[in-house]
N, C-alpha and C positions, 0 to 999 in steps of 0.2 A: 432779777431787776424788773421790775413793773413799767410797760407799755402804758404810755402815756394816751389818752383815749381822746380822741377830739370827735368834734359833732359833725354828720354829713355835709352839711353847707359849708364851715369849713375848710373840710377834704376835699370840696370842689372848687374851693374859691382858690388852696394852693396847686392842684391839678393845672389851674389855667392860667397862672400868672406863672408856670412851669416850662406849661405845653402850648398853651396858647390859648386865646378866648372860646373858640370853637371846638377844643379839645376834649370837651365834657359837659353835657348841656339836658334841659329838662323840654318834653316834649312841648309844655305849655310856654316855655321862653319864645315857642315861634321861630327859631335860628333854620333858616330855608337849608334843605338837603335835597331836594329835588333838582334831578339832573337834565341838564339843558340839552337839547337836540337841535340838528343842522339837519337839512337835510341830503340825503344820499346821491341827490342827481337823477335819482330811477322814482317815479311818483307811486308807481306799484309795489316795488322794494318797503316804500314810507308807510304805505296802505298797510299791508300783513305786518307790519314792527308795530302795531298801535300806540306809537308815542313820537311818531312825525319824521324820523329819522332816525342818524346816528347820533351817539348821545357823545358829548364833550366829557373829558377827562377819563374815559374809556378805554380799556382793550377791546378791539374787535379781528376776528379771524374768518379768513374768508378763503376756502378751502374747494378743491376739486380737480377733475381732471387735466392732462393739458390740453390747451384749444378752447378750453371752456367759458373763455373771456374774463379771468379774472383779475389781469391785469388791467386789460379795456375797461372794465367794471369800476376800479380803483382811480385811472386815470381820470373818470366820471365824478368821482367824487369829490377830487381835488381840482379840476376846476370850479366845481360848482360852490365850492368853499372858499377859492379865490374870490371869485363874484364875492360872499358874503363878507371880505375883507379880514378872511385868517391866512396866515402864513405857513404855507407847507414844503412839505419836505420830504424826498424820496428816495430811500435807498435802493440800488440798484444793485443790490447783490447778482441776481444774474446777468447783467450786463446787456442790456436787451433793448431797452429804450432811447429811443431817438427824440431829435426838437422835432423833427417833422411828423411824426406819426400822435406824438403827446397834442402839439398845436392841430392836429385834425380831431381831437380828442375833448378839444376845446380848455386845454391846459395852458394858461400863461408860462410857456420855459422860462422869459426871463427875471420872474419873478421864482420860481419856483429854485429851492434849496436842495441840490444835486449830490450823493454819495455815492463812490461805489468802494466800501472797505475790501479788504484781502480775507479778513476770517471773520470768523461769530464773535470774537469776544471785539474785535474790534467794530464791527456795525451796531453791539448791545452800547456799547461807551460812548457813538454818535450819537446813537438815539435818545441813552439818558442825559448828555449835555445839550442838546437841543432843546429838550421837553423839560431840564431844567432853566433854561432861561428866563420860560413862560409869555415869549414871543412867536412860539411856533404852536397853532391850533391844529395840527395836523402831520402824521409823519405815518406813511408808508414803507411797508419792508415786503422786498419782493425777490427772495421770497425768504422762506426760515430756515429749510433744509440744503436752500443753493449752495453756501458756505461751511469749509471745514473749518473744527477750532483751529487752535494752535497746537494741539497738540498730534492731532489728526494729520498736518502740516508738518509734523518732524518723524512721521514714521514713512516706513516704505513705500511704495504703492504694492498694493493688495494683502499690504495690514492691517486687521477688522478690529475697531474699536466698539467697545458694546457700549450702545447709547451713549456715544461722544456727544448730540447734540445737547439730550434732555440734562444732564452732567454740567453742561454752559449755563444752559437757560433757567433752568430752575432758582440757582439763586437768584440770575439777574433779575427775572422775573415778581422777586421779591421785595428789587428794590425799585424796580420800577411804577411796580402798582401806584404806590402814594406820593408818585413825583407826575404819574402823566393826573392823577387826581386834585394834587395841589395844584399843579398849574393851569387844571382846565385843556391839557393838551390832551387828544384822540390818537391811540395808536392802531392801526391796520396793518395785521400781519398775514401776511398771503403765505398760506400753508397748500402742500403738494397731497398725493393720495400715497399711498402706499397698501399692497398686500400682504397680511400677517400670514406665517410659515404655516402649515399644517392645519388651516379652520378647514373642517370637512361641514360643518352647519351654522349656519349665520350669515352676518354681512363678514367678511374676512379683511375689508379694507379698513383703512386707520389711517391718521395724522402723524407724521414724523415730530418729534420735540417730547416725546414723554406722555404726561396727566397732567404737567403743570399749568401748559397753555390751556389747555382745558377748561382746568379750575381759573385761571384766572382772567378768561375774556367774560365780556360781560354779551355779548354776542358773539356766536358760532356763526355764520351763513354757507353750504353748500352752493358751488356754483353747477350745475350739468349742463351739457351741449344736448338740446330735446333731439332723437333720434328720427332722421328724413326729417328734420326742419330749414333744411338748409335755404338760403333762402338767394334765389338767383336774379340776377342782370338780363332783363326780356328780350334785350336784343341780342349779345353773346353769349346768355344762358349760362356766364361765368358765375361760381357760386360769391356773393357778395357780401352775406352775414349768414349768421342764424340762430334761431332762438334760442335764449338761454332760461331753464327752471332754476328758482332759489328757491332753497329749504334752508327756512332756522330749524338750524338743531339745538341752540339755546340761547334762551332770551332772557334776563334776570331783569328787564326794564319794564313787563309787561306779563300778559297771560298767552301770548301769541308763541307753543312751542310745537315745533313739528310745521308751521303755517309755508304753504306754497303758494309762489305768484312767478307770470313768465311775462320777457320782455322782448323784443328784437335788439338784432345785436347788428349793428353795419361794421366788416373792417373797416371803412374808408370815413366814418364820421361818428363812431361808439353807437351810443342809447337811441333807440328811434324814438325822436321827443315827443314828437306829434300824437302816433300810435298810443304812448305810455301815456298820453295825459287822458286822451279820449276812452284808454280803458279802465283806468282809474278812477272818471269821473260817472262812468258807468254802474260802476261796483259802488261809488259814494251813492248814486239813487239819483231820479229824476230833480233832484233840486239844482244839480249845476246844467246838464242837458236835457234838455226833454225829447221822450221820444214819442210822438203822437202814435207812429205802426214800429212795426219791427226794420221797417226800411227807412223810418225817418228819422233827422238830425234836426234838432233844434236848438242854437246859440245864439243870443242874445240877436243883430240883425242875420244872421246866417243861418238858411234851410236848404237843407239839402236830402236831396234820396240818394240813398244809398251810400255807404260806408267812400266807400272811392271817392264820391264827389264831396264831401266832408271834408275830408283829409285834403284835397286841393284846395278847396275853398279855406282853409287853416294857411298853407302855404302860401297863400296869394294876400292874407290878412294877417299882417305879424302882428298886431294890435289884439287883435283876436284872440288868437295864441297864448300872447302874454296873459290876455286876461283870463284866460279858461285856465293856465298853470296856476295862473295866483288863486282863484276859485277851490280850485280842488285843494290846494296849501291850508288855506283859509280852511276850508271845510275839515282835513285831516290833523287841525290843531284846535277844531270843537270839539272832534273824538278825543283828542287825547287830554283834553281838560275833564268832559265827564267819563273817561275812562281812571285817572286820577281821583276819583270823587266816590268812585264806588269801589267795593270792592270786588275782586277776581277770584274769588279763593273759588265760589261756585262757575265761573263762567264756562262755556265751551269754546276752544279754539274756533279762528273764524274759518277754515278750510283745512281738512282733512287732510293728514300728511301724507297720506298713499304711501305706494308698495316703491321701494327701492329702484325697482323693477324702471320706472319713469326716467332715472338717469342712463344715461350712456354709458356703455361698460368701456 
């Protein structure tokens, strides 16, 4: 029996009256596929991701020690998204999170969409009813490996399931992709460290959840605690933050792989804002600050010597502030338009990924 033969156009014209308008398209129709970014809360974070931030309809994983601030880091991001009027959402697999430390955080609780499931498969079925709504821009999982499945749940305690997690996630994984992409929702998944059995040469550490998470964030970020960065309280010398390194380990948004940048980290108030915009705006080049010596500060009416009187004169001028955040915004979504324009295939990362050796063991 002879296959009836029709013409490309079409094959494409029943594709989309199928699948839908967008379901198969010709590069010259102009049908936009360029993905929108928020930004992260961290100015220096936004810097080394050369495309402004975190990207909408995304997986993202954000992985490392404990202490490392990866939580704090997360918190960071979901307020600063509130500000932008998306709607988030937190699961609280580990059970950790308080109103009072989230609102130091600068996290709206009462607006914020609160979970804490019992297992994996049931925080994967929050997540995808949520993100299928396509009123929730944002949803958090904190973390991946805190929860056993179900099935881990009906054996005894100290019987070992082999890769109980990656066994859950994998499919979910699968159906999740094209549901936080259809709706425009971001997922961040807070992944733990772990040490693989028997590596006598290499890095021997790895992410809990399989190759799937893997493969399927569109951003990897390491978080590290910089060693002796602790950063103390002058008059009780109590320790009160300390600085955190991020390293992408993958970026499929940009040419930025391997790139590191460090921030301060307060318990008592997250991201140091101040710090992050002034060294941001540093590394952007003398167009948002100028610096006439190495000791001088120059901002629009504000001159100051030396780094300390800067930084108070920023505090004393919320105005100020404001405007030097927005400056640097501005200026890191000129980069990412003629970053867009050209292309990467030859570029060199903007900073050197160093030796392992930089994070905290």
């Amino acid at each position: 029996m002879a296959v009836e033969k029709i013409s490309l156009a079409k094959a494409m014209e029943k594709l989309r009256k199928t699948y839908g308008s967008t379901s198969i398209f010709k590069g010259s129709e102009n049908i936009s596929i360029e993905v929108e970014t928020l930004s992260s809360g961290c100015l220096a974070v936004d810097q080394v991701l050369r495309v402004g931030g975190f990207p909408l309809g995304r997986i993202i994983e954000i992985s490392g020690n404990e202490g490392s601030g990866k939580t704090m880091f997360s918190a960071s991001v979901i307020g600063e998204w509130q500000k932008a009027g998306k709607r988030c959402a937190f699961i609280d697999a580990e059970q950790t999170a308080s109103r009072e430390w989230f609102e130091k955080l600068g996290v709206n609780w009462d607006e914020l969409i609160f979970a804490r499931p019992d297992n994996l498969e049931e925080a994967l079925d929050i997540i995808h009813t949520l993100a299928s709504t396509g009123e929730v821009g944002l949803i958090v999982w904190d973390s991946v490996p805190a929860l056993p499945s179900s099935s881990e749940q009906r054996t005894a305690a100290g019987e070992v399931q082999v890769a109980a997690i990656s066994k859950v996630l994998t499919p979910a994984l699968r159906r999740l992709t094209p549901v936080f992409a259809k709706n425009n929702c971001t997922g961040i998944f807070i992944n733990q460290i772990r040490n693989k059995i028997g590596v006598m040469f290499g890095n021997p550490e790895d992410t809990p959840g399989g190759k799937s998470l893997k493969f399927g964030c569109s951003l990897r970020l390491q978080l590290g605690k910089i060693g002796s960065s602790e950063i103390k309280d002058p008059v009780s010398k109590e320790q009160i933050g300390h600085r955190v390194r991020v390293r992408s380990l993958k970026n499929k948004l940009s040419n930025a792989q391997g790139v590191v940048t460090e921030f301060a980290l307060y318990y008592n108030s997250g991201i140091d804002k101040i710090a992050d915009a002034i060294d941001t705006a540093i590394l952007l080049g003398e167009s948002v600050i100028q610096r006439p010596s190495s000791k001088s500060y120059v901002f629009e009416s504000i001159k100051a010597t030396g780094r300390d009187n800067f930084v108070d004169a920023l505090k004393k001028d919320s105005k100020a502030l404001a405007l030097l955040v927005d400056r640097v915004r501005t200026k890191l979504f000129v980069e990412k338009v003629q970053i867009s324009q050209t292309s990467d295939a030859d570029e060199e990362p903007l900073y050197d990924a160093g030796d392992s050796d930089d994070f905290e063991e």
